[in-house]
N, CA, C and O of each residue as an XYZ file, in Angstrom:
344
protein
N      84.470    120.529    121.486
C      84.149    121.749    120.755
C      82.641    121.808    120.578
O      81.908    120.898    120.191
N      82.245    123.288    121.000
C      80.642    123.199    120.830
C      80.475    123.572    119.220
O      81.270    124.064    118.420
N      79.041    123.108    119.085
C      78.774    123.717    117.787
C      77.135    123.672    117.297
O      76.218    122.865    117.448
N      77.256    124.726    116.761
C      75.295    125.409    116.623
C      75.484    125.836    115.398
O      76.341    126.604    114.959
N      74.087    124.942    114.551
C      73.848    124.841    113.321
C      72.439    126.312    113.377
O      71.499    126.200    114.163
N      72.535    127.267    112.650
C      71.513    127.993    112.563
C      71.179    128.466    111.468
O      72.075    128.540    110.627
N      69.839    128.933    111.101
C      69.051    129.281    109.216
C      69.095    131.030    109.599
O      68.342    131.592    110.393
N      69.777    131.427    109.099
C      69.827    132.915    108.634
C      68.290    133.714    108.410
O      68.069    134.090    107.259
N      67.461    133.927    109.226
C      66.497    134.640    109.595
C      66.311    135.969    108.491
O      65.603    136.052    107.487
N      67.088    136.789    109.007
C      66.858    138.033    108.794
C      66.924    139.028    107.096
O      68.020    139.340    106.633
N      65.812    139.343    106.485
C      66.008    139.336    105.258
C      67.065    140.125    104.594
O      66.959    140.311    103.382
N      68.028    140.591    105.209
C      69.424    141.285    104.734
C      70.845    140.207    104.810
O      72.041    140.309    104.534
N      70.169    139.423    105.211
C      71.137    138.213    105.843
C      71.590    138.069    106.968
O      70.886    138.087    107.977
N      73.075    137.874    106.962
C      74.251    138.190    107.906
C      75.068    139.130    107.806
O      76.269    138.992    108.037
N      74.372    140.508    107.350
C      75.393    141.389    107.103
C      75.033    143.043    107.745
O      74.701    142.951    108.927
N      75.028    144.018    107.402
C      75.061    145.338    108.705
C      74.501    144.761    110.089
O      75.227    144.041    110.774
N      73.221    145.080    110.488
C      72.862    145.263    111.517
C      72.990    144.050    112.315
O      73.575    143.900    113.388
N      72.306    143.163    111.571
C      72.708    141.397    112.412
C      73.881    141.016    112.257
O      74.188    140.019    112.911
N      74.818    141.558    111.480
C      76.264    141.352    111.968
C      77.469    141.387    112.777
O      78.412    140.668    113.109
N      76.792    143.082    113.013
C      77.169    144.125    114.034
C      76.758    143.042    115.351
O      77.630    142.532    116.054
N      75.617    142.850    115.501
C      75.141    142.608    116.621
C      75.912    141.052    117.027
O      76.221    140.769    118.184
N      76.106    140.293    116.050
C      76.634    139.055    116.511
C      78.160    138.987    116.575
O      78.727    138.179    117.311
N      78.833    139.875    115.767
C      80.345    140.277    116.004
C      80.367    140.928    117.584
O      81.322    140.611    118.293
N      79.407    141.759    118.092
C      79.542    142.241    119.829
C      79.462    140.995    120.512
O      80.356    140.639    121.280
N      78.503    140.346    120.296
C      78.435    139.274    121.657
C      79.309    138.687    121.577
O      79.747    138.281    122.653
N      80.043    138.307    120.366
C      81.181    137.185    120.278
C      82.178    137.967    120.779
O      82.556    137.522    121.862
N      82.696    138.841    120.476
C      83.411    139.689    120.976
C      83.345    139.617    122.507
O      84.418    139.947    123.013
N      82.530    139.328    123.263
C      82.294    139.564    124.644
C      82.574    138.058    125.288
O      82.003    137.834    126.356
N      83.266    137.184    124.821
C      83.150    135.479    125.050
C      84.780    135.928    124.954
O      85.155    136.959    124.394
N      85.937    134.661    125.802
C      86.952    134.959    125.736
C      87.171    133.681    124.993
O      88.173    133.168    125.490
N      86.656    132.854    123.944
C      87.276    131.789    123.824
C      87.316    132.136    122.028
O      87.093    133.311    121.739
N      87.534    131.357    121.091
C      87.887    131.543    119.736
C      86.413    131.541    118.759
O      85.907    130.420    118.718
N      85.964    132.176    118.294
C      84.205    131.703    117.986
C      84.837    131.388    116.064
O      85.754    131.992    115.507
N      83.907    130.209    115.435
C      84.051    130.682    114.036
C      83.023    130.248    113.434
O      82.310    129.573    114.177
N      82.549    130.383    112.113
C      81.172    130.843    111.462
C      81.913    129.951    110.094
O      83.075    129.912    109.691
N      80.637    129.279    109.622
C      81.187    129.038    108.020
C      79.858    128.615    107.733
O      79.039    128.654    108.652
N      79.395    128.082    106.224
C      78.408    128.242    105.640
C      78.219    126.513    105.647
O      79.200    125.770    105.640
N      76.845    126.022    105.661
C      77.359    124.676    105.776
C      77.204    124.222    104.269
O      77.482    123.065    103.953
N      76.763    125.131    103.355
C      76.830    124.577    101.962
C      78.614    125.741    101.738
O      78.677    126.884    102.192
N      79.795    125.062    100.983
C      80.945    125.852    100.920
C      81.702    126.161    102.116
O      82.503    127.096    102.091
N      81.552    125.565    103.013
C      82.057    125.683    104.483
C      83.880    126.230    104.822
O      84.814    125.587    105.300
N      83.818    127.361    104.431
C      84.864    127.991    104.529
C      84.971    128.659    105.629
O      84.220    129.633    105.684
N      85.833    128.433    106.789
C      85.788    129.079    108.213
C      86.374    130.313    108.341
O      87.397    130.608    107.723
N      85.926    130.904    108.939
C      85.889    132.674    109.615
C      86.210    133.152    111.003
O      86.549    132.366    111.888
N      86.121    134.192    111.148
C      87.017    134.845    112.720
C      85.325    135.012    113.109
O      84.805    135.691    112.224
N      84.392    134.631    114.080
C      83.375    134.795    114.759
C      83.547    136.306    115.064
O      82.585    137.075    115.074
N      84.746    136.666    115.298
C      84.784    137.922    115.921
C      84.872    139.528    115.037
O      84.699    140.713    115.326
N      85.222    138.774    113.899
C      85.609    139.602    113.021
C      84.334    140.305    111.603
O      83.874    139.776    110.592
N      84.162    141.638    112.201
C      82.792    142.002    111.058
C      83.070    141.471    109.492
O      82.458    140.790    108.669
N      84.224    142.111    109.554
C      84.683    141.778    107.117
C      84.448    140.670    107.385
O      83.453    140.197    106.834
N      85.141    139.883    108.216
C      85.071    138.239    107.308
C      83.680    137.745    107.457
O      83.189    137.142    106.502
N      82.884    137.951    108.689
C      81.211    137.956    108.580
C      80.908    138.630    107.603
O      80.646    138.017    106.568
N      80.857    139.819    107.606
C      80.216    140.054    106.252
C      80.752    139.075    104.543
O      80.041    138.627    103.644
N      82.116    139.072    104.702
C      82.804    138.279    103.565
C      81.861    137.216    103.598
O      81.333    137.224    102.485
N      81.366    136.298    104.291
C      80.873    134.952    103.747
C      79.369    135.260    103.123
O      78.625    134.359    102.735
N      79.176    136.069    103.101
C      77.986    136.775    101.690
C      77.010    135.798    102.373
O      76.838    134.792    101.685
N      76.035    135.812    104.011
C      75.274    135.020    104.188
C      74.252    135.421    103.930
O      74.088    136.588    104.287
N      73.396    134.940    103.420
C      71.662    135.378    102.838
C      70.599    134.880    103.696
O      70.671    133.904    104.444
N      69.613    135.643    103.513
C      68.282    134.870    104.255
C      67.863    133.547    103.599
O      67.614    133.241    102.433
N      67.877    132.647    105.134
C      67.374    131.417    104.516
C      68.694    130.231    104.292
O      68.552    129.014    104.183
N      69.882    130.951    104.268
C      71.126    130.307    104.054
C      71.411    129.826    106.262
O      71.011    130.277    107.335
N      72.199    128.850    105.835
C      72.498    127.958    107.321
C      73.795    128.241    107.265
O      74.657    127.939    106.439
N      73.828    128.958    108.406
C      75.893    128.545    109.214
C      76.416    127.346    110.527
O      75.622    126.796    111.290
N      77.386    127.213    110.530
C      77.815    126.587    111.293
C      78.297    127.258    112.468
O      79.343    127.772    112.073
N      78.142    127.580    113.769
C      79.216    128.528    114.578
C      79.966    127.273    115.544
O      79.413    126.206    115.812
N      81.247    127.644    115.958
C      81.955    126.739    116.442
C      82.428    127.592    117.896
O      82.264    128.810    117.823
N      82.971    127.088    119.141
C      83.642    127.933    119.795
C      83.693    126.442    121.017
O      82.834    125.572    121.157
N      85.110    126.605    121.799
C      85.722    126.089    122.926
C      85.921    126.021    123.940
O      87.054    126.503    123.954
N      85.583    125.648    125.470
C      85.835    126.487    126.074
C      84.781    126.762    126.952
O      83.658    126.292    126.773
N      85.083    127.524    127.929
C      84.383    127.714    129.308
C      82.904    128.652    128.697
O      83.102    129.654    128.010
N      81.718    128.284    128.972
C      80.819    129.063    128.705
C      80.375    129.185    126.883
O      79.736    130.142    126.444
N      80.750    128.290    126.214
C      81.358    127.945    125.009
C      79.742    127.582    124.773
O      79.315    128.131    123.758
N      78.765    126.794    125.473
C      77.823    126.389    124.931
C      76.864    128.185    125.309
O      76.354    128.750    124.342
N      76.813    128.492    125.970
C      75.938    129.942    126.198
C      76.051    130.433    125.449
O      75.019    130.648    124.814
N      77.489    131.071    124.841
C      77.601    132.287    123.926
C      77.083    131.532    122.554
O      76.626    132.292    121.701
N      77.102    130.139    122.245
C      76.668    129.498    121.116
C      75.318    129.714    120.671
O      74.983    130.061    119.538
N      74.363    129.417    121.925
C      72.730    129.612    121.878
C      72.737    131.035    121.829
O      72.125    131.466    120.852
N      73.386    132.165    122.797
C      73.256    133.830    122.184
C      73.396    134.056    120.744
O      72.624    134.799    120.138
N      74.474    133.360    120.117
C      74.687    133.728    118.237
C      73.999    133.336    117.736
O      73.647    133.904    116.703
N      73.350    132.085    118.154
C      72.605    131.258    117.091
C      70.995    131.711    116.877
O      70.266    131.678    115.886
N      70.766    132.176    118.358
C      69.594    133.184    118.496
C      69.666    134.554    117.460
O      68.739    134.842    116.702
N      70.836    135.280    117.559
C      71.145    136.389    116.924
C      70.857    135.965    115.254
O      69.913    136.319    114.548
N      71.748    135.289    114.988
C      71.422    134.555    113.547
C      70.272    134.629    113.096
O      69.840    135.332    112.182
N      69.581    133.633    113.973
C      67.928    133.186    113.488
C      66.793    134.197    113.635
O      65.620    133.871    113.452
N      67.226    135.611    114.019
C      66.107    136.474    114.403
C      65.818    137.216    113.030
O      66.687    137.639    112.268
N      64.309    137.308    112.829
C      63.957    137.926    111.065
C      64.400    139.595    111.908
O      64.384    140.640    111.256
């Protein structure tokens, strides 16, 4: 199982626009993606906007993304990029 530790960049967090954007790419990967906070690490649908938005991520706050699977490390460095962009 791959997995990419990334710091929440963007000063709105993880929520409209950088959410949107990281719910598409994951969306575009055929394998299972999931997101959790590494302080409270409660796991999430990668694919899914509510529950991204649900984990209330803030600027400056770190997630975990997880995913399996063929091409599993690419789409990891695409989110984790997405994540980390202010």
């Amino acid at each position: 199982m791959g997995e990419r530790k990334a710091t929440v960049a963007a000063e709105v967090g993880l929520h409209a626009r950088p959410a949107a954007t990281f719910v598409q790419t994951a969306m575009k990967a055929p394998m299972d993606i999931s997101v959790a906070k590494v302080t409270g690490g409660q796991r999430v649908n990668g694919k899914s906007i509510l529950q991204i938005m649900a984990l209330d991520v803030r600027q400056g706050e770190t997630i975990v993304i997880t995913a399996e699977g063929e091409g599993a490390e690419e789409v990891l460095d695409q989110l984790a990029s997405i994540a980390s962009t202010p």
